[in-house]
ChimeraX commands (.cxc) that place a marker at each C-alpha (Angstrom):
marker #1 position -7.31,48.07,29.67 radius 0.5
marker #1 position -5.25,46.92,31.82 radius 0.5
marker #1 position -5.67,43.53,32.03 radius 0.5
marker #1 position -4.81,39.50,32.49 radius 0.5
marker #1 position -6.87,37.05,30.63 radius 0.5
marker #1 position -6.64,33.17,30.33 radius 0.5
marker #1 position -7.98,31.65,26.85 radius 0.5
marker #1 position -8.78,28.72,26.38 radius 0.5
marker #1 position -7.43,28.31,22.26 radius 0.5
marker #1 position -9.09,26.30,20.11 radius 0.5
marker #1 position -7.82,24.14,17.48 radius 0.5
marker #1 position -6.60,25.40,14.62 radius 0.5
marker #1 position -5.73,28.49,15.13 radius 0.5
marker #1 position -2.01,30.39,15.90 radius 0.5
marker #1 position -1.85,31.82,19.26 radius 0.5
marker #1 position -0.82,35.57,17.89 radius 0.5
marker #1 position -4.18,35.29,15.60 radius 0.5
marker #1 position -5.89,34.87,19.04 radius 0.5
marker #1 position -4.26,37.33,20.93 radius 0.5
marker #1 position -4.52,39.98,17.92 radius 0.5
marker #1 position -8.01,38.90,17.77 radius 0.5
marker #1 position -8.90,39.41,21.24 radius 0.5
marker #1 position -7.04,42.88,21.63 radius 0.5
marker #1 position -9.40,44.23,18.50 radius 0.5
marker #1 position -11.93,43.33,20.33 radius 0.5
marker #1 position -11.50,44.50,23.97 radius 0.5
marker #1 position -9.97,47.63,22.16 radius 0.5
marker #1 position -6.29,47.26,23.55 radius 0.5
marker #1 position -3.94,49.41,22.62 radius 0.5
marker #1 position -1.50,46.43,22.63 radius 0.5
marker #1 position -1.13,42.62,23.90 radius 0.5
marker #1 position 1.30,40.13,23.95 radius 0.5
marker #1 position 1.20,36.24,26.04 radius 0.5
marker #1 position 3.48,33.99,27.68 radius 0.5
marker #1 position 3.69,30.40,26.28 radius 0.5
marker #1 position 3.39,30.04,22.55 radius 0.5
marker #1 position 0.64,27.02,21.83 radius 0.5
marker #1 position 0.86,25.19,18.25 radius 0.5
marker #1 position -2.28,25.44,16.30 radius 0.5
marker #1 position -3.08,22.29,16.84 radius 0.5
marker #1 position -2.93,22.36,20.70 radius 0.5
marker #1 position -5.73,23.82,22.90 radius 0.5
marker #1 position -5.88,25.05,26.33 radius 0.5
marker #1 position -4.34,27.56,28.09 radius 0.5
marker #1 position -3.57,30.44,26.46 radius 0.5
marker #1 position -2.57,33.59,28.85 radius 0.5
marker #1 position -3.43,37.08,27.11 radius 0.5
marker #1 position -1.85,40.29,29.01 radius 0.5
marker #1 position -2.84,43.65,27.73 radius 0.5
marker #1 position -1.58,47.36,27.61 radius 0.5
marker #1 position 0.49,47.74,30.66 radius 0.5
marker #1 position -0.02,44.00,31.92 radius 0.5
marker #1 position 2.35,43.13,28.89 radius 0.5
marker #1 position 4.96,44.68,31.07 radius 0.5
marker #1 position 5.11,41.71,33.73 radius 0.5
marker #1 position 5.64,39.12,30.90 radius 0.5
marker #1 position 9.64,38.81,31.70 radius 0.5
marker #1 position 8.70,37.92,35.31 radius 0.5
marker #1 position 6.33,35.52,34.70 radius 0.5
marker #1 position 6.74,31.96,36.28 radius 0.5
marker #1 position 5.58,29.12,34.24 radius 0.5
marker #1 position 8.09,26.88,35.02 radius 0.5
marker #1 position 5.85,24.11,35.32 radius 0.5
marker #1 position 3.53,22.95,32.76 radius 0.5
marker #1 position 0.53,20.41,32.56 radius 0.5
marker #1 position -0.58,19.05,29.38 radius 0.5
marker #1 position -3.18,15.92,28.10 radius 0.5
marker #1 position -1.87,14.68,25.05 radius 0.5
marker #1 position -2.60,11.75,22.89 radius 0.5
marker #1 position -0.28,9.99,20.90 radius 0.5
marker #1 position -0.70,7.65,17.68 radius 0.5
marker #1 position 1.20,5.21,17.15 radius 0.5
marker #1 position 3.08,3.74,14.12 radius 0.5
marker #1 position 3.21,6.98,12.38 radius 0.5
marker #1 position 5.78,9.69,12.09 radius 0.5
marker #1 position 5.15,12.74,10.55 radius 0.5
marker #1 position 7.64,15.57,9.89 radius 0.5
marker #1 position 6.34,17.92,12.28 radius 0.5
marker #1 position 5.31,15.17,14.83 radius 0.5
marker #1 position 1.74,15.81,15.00 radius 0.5
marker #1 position -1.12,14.67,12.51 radius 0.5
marker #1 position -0.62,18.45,10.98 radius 0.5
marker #1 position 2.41,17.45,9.19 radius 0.5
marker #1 position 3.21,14.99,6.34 radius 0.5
marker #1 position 3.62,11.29,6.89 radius 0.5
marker #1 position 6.98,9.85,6.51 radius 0.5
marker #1 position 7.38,6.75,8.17 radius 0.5
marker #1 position 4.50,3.95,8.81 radius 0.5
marker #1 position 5.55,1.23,11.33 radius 0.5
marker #1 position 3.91,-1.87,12.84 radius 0.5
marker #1 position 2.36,-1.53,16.23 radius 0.5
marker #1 position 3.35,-4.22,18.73 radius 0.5
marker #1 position 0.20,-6.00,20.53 radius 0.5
marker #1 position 0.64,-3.83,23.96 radius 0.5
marker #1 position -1.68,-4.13,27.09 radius 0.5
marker #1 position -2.34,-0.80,29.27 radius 0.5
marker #1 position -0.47,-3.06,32.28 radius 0.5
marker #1 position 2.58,-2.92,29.67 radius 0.5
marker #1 position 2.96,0.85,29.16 radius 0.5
marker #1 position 3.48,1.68,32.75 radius 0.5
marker #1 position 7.49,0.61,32.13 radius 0.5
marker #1 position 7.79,2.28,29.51 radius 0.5
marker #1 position 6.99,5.59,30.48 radius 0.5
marker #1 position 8.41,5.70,33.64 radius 0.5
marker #1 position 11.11,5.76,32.35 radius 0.5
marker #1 position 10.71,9.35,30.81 radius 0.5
marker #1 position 10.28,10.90,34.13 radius 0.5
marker #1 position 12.96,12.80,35.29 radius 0.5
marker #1 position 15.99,14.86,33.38 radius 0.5
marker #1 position 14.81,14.21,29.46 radius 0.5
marker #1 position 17.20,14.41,27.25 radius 0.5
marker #1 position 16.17,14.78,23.11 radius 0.5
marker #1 position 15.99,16.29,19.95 radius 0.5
marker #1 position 13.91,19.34,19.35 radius 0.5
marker #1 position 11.34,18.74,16.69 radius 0.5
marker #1 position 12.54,20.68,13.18 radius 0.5
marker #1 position 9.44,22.68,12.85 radius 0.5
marker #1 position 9.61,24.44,16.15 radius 0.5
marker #1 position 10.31,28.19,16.99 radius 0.5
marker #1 position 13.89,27.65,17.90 radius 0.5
marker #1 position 16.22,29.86,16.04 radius 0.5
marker #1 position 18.87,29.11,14.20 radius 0.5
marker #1 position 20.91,32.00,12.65 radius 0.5
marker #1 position 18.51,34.08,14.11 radius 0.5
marker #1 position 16.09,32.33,11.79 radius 0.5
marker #1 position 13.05,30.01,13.55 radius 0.5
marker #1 position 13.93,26.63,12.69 radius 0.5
marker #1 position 10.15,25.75,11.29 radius 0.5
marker #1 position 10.82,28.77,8.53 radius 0.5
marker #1 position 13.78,26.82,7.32 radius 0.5
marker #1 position 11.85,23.61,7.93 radius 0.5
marker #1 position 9.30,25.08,5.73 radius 0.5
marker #1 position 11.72,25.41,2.77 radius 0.5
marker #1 position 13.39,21.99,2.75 radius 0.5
marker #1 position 16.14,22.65,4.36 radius 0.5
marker #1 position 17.77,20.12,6.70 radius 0.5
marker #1 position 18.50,21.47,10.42 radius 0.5
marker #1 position 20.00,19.51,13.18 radius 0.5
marker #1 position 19.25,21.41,16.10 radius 0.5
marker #1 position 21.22,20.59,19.31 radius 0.5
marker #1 position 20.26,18.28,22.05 radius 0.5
marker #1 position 18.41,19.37,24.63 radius 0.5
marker #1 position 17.14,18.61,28.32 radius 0.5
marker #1 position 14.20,19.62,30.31 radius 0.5
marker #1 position 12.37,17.55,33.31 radius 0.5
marker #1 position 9.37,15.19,33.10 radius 0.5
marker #1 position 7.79,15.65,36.57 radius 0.5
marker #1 position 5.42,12.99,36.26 radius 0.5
marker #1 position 3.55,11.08,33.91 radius 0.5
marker #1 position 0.11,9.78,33.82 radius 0.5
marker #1 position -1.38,7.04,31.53 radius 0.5
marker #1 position -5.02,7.64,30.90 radius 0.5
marker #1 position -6.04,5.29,28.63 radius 0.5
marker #1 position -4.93,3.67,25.47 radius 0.5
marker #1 position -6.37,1.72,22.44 radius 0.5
marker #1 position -4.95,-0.19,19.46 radius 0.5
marker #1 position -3.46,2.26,18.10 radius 0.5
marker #1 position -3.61,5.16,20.80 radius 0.5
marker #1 position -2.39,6.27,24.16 radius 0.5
marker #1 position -3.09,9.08,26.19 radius 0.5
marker #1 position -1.36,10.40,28.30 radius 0.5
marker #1 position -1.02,13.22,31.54 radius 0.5
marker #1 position 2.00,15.10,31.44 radius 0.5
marker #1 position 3.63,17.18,33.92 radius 0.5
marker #1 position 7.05,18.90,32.87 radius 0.5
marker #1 position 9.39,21.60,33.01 radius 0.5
marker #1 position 8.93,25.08,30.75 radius 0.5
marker #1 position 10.92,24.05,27.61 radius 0.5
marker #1 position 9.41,20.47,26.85 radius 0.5
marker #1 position 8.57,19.56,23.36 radius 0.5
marker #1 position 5.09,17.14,24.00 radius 0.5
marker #1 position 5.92,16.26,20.23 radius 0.5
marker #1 position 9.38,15.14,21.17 radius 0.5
marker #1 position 8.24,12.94,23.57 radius 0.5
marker #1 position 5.40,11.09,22.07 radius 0.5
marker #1 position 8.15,10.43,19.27 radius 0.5
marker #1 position 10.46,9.13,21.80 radius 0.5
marker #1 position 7.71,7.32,23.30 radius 0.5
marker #1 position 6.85,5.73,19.77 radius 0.5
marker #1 position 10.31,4.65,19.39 radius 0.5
marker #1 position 10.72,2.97,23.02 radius 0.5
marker #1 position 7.63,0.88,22.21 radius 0.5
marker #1 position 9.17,-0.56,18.85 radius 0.5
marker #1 position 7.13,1.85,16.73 radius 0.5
marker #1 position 6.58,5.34,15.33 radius 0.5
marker #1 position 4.40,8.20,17.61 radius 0.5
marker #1 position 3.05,11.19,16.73 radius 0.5
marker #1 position 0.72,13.76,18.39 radius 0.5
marker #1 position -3.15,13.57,17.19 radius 0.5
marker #1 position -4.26,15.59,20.26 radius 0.5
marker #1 position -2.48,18.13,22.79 radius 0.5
marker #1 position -4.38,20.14,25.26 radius 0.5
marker #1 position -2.58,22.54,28.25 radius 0.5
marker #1 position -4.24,22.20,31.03 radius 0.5
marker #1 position -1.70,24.63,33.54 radius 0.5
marker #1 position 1.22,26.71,33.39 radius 0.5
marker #1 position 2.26,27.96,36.14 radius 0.5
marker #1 position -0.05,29.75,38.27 radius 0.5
marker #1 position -2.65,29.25,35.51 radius 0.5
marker #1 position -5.19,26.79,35.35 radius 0.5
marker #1 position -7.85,25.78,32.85 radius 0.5
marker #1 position -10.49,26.29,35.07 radius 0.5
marker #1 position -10.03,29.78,35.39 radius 0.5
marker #1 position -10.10,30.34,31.16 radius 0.5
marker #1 position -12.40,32.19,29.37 radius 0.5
marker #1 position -14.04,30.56,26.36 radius 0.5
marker #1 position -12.59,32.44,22.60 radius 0.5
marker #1 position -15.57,32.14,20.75 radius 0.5
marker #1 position -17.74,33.05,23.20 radius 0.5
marker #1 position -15.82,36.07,24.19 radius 0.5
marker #1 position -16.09,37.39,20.61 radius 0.5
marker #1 position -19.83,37.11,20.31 radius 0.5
marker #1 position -20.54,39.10,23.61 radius 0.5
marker #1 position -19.83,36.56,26.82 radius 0.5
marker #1 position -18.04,39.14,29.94 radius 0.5
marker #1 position -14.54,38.41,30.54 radius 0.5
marker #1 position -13.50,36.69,33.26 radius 0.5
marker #1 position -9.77,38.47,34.02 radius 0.5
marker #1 position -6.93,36.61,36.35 radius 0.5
marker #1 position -5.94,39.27,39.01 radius 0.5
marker #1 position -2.37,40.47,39.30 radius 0.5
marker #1 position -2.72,39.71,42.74 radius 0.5
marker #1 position -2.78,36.02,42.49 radius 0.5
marker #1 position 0.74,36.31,40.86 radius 0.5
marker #1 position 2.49,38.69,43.15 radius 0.5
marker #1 position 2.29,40.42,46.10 radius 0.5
marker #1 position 0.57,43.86,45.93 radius 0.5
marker #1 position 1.66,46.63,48.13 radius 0.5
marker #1 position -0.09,50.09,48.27 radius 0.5
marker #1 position 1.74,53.07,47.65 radius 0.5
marker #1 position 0.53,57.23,48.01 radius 0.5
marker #1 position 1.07,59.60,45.31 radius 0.5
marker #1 position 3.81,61.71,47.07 radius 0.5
marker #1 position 6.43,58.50,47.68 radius 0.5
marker #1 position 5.41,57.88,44.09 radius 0.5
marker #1 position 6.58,61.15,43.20 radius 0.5
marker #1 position 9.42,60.57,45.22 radius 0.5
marker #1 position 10.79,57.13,43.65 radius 0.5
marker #1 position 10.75,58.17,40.27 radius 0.5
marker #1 position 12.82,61.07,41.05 radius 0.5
marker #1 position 15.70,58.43,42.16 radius 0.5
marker #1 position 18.67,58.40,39.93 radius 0.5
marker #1 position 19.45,55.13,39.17 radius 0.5
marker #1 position 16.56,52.37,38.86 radius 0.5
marker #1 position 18.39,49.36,38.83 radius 0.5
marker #1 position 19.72,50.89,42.81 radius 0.5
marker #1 position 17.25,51.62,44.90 radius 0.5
marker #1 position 17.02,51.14,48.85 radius 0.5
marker #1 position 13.27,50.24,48.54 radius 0.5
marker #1 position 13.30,50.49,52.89 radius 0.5
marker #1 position 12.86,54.37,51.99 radius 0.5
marker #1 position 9.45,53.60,50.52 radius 0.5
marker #1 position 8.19,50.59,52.17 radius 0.5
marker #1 position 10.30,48.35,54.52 radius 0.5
marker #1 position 7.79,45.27,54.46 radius 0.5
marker #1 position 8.48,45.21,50.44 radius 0.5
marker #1 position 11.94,43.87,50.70 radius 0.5
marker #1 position 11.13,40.46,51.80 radius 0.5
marker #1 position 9.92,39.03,48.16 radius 0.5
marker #1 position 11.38,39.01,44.88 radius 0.5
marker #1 position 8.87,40.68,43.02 radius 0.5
marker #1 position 6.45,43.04,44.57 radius 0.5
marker #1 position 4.18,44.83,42.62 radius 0.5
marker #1 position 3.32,48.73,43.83 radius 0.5
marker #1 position -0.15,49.75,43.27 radius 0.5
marker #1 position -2.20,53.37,43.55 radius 0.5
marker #1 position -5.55,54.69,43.03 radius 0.5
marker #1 position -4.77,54.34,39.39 radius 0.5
marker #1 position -4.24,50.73,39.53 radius 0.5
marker #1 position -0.68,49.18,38.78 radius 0.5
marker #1 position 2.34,51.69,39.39 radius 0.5
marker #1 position 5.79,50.11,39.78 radius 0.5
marker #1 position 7.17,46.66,39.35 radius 0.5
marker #1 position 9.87,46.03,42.22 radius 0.5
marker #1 position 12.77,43.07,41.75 radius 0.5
marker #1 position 14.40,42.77,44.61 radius 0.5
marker #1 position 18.02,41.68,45.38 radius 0.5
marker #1 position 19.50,39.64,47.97 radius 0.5
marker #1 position 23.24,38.57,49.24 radius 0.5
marker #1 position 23.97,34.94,49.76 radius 0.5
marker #1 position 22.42,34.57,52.81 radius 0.5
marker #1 position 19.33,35.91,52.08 radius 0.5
marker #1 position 19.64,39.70,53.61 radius 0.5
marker #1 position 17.89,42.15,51.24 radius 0.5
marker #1 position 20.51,44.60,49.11 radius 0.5
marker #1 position 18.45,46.51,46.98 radius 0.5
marker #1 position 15.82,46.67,44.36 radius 0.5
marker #1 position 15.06,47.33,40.91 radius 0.5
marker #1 position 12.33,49.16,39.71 radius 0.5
marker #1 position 10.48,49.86,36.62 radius 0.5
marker #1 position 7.81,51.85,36.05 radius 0.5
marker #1 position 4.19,51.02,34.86 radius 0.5
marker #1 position 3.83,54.81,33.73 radius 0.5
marker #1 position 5.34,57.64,35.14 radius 0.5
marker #1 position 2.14,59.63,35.10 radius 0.5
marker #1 position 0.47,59.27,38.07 radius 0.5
marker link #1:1,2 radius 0.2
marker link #1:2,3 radius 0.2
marker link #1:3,4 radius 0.2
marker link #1:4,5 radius 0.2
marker link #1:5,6 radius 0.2
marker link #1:6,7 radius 0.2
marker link #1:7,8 radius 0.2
marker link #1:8,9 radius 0.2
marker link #1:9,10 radius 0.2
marker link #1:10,11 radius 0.2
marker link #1:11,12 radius 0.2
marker link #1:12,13 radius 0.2
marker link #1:13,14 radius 0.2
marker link #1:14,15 radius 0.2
marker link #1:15,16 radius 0.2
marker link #1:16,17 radius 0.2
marker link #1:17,18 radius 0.2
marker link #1:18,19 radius 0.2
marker link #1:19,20 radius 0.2
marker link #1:20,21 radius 0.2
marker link #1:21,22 radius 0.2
marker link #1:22,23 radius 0.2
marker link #1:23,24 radius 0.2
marker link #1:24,25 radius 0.2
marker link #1:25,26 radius 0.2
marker link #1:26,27 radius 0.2
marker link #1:27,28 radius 0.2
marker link #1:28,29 radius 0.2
marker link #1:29,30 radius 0.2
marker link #1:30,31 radius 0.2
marker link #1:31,32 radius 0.2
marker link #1:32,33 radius 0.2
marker link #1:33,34 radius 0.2
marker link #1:34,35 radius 0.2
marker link #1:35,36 radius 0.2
marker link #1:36,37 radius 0.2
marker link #1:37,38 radius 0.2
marker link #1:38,39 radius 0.2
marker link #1:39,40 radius 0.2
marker link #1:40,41 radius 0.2
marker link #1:41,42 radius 0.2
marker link #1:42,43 radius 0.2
marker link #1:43,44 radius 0.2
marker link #1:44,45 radius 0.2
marker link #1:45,46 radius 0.2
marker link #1:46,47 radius 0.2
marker link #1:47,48 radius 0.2
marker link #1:48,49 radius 0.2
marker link #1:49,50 radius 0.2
marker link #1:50,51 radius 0.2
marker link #1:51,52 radius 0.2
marker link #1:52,53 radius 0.2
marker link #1:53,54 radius 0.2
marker link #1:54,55 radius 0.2
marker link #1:55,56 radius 0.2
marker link #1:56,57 radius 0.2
marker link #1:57,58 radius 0.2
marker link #1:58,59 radius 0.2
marker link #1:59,60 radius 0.2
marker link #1:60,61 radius 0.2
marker link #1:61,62 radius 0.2
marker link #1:62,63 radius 0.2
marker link #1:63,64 radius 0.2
marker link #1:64,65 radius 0.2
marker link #1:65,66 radius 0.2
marker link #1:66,67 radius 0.2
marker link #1:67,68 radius 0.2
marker link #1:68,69 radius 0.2
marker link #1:69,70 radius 0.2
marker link #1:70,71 radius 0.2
marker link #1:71,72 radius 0.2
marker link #1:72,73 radius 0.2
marker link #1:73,74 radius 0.2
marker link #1:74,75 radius 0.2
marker link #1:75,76 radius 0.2
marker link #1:76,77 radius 0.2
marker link #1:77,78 radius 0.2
marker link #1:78,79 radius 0.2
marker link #1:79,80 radius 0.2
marker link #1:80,81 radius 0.2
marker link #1:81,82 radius 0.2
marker link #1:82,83 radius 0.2
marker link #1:83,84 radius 0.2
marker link #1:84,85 radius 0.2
marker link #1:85,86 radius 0.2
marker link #1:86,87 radius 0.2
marker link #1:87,88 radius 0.2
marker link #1:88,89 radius 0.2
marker link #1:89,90 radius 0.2
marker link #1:90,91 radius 0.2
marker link #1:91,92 radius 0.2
marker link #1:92,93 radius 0.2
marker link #1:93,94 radius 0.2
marker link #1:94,95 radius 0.2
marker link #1:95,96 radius 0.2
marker link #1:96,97 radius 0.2
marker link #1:97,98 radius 0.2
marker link #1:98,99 radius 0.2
marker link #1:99,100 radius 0.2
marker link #1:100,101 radius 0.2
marker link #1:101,102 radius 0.2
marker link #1:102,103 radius 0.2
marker link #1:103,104 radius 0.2
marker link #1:104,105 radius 0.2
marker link #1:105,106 radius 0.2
marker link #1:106,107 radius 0.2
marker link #1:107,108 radius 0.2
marker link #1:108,109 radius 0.2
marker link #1:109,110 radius 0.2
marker link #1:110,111 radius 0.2
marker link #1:111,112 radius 0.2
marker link #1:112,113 radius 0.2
marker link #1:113,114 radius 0.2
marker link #1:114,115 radius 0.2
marker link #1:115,116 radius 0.2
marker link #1:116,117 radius 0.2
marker link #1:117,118 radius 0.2
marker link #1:118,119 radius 0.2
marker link #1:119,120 radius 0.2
marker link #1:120,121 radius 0.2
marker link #1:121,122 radius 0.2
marker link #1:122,123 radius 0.2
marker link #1:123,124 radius 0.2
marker link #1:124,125 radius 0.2
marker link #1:125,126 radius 0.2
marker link #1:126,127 radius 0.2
marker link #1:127,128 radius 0.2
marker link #1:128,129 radius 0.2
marker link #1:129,130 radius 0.2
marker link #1:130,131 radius 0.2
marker link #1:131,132 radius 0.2
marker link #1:132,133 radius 0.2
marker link #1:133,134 radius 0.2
marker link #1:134,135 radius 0.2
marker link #1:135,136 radius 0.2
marker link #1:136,137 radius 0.2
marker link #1:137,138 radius 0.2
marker link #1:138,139 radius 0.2
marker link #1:139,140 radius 0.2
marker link #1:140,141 radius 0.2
marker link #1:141,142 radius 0.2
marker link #1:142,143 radius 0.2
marker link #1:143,144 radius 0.2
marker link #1:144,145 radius 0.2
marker link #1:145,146 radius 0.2
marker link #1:146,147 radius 0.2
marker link #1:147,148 radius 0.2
marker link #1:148,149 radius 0.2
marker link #1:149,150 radius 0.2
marker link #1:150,151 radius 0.2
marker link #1:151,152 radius 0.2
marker link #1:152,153 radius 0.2
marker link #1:153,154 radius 0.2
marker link #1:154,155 radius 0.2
marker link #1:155,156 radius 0.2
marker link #1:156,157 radius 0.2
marker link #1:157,158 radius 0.2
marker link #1:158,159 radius 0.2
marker link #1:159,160 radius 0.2
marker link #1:160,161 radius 0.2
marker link #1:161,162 radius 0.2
marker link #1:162,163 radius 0.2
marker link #1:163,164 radius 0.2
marker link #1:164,165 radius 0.2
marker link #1:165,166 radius 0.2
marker link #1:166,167 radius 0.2
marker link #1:167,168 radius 0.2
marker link #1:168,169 radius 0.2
marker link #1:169,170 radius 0.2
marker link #1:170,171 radius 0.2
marker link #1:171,172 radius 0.2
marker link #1:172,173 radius 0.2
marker link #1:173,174 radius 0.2
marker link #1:174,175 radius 0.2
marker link #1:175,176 radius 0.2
marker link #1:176,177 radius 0.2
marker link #1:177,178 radius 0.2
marker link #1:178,179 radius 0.2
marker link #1:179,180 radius 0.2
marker link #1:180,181 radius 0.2
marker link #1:181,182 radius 0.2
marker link #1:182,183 radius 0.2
marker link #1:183,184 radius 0.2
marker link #1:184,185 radius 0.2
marker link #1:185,186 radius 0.2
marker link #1:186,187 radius 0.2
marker link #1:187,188 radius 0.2
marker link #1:188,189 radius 0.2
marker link #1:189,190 radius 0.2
marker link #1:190,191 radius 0.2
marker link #1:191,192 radius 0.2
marker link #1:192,193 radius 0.2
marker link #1:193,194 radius 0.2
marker link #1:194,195 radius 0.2
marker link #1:195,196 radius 0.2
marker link #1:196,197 radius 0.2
marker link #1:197,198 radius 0.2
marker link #1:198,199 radius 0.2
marker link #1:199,200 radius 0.2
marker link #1:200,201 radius 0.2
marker link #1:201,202 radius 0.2
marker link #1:202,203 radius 0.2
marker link #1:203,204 radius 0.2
marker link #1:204,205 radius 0.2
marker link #1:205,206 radius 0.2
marker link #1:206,207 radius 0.2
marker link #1:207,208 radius 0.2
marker link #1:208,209 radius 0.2
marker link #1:209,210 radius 0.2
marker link #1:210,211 radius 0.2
marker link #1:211,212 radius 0.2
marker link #1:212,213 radius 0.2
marker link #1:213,214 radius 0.2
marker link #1:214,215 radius 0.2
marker link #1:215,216 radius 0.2
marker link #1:216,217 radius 0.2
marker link #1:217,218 radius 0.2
marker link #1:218,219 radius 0.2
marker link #1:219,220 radius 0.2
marker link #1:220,221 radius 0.2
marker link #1:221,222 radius 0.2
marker link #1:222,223 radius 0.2
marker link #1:223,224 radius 0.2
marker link #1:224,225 radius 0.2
marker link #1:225,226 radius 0.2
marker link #1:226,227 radius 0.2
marker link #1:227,228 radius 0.2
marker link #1:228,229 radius 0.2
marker link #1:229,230 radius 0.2
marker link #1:230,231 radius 0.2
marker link #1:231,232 radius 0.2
marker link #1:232,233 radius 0.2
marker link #1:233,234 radius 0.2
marker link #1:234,235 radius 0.2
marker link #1:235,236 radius 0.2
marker link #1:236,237 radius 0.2
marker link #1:237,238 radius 0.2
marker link #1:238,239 radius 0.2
marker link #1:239,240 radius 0.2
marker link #1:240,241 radius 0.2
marker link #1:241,242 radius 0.2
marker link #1:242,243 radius 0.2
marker link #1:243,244 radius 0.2
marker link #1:244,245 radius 0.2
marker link #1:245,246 radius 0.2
marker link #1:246,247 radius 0.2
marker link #1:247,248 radius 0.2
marker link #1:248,249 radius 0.2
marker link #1:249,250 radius 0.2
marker link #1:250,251 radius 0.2
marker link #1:251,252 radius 0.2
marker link #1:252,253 radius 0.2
marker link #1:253,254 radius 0.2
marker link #1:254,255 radius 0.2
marker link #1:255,256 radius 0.2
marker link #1:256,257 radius 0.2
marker link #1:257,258 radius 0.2
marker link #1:258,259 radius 0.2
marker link #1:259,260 radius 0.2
marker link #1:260,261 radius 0.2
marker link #1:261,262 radius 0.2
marker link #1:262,263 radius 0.2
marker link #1:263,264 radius 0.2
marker link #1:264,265 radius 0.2
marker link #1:265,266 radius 0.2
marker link #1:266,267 radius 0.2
marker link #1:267,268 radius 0.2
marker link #1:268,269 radius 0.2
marker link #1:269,270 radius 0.2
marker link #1:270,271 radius 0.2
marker link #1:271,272 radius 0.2
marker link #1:272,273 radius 0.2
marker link #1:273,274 radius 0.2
marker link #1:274,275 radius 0.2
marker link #1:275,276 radius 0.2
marker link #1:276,277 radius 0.2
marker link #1:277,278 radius 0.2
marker link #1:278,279 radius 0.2
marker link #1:279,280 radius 0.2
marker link #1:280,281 radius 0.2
marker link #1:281,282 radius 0.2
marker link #1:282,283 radius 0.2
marker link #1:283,284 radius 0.2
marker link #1:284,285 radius 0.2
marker link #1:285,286 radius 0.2
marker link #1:286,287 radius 0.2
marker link #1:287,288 radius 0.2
marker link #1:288,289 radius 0.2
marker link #1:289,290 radius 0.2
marker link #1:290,291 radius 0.2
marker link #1:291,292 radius 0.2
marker link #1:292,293 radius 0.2
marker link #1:293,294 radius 0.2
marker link #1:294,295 radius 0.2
marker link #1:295,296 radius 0.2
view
């Protein structure tokens, strides 16, 4: 099964239990997915399986889009309403024409804390396991970029929000540091990914329904890199080459060398993945391959 699939998570749950879930039931041999959502977030979830897990390293989800709302005047110690409280501020009396300020001034290079209960390692530990135990962990400042930010409503004690940012964002982070810029606490009550990358929420497949019978709806490898046909006999000649990481792909193919990653297909379906390398000034060197299977 050789396959793509966007999810839509629901709340609650991990996003291995989902994966692990879904390859049971679609009788995988194995899965994996790109982009780790807390159990409290929803959204999308992207689920590769059996050979598809090979393309995860080349992934681009650089970008991410999120809807998130925040609550204000309370801080909890893994900055969303999963965690326990620790700090209850006042809220100051805020119109929606006020926020607009305020958060623009988010967008762009964001520097900040990483939340403690996060999957960030430290001593090859993930920080939330030591987080967990009681133990204190300063983690490094980081950066990332808020592409833009949308305000889509807000209440007393609520705002929501549209966020576009960079891979590497903590939406936790920033409703803290949005909290803190309005004179109060923040904390996440609601986070759902609407896009990462190529992958849209639109194109998801609904969990539940999946496991009580509902067809699958699978994202085609296509739609993430160009596909390239290739015949049985140059297959059988390119994995007789010596070294993979050095091969002048203009034997095979000359219109291949003009992308970074090309994906090689056969009757069989998926056969090679192709990184290609280029000199300064953009003239093609060589490529890289790696094989889906060798049996073809």
């Amino acid at each position: 099964m050789n396959e793509i699939l966007i999810v839509d998570k629901p709340y609650g749950l991990t996003s291995s239990y989902v994966v692990n879930k879904l390859k049971r039931h679609f009788g995988a041999s194995k899965a994996g997915h790109s982009g780790t959502l807390d159990p409290l977030a929803t959204g999308v979830l992207v689920v590769y399986f059996d050979d598809m897990t090979k393309v995860i390293p080349i992934i681009e989800e650089e970008i991410k889009t999120y809807e998130v709302k925040i609550l204000l005047g309370i801080e909890t110690d893994t900055l969303d309403i999963s965690g326990e409280i620790l700090n209850i501020s006042r809220i100051k009396d805020y119109s929606l024409t006020d926020f607009p300020k305020f958060i623009s001034s988010f967008i762009g290079e964001y520097s900040y804390a990483p939340p403690s209960f996060s999957a960030i390692k430290v001593k090859g530990v993930p920080s939330y396991k030591h987080a967990r135990r009681g133990t204190s962990i300063n983690l490094p400042m980081r950066k990332s970029l808020i592409n833009d930010i949308e305000i889509t409503g807000a209440g007393m004690s609520t705002i929501s929000l549209k966020v576009k940012c960079s891979k590497g964002t903590y939406v936790r982070a920033l409703a803290r540091d949005i909290g803190e810029i309005l004179g109060s606490k923040g904390t996440v009550s609601s986070l759902r990914r609407l896009e990462t990358g190529k992958f849209n929420i639109k194109d998801s497949n609904q969990f539940y329904s999946l496991l009580n019978g509902s067809s699958p709806v699978f994202f085609s490898l296509g739609r993430l890199f160009p596909l390239v046909s290739i015949d049985n006999s140059a297959f059988n000649l390119l994995s007789k080459e010596v070294n993979y990481k050095d091969v002048d792909l203009r034997i095979y193919a000359n219109e291949l060398t003009d992308k970074l990653f090309v994906i090689m297909v056969n009757i069989d379906g998926p056969a090679v993945i192709v990184k290609n390398k280029f000199d300064k000034k953009g003239q093609y060197i060589c490529s890289e391959v790696k094989f889906f299977s060798k049996k073809k």
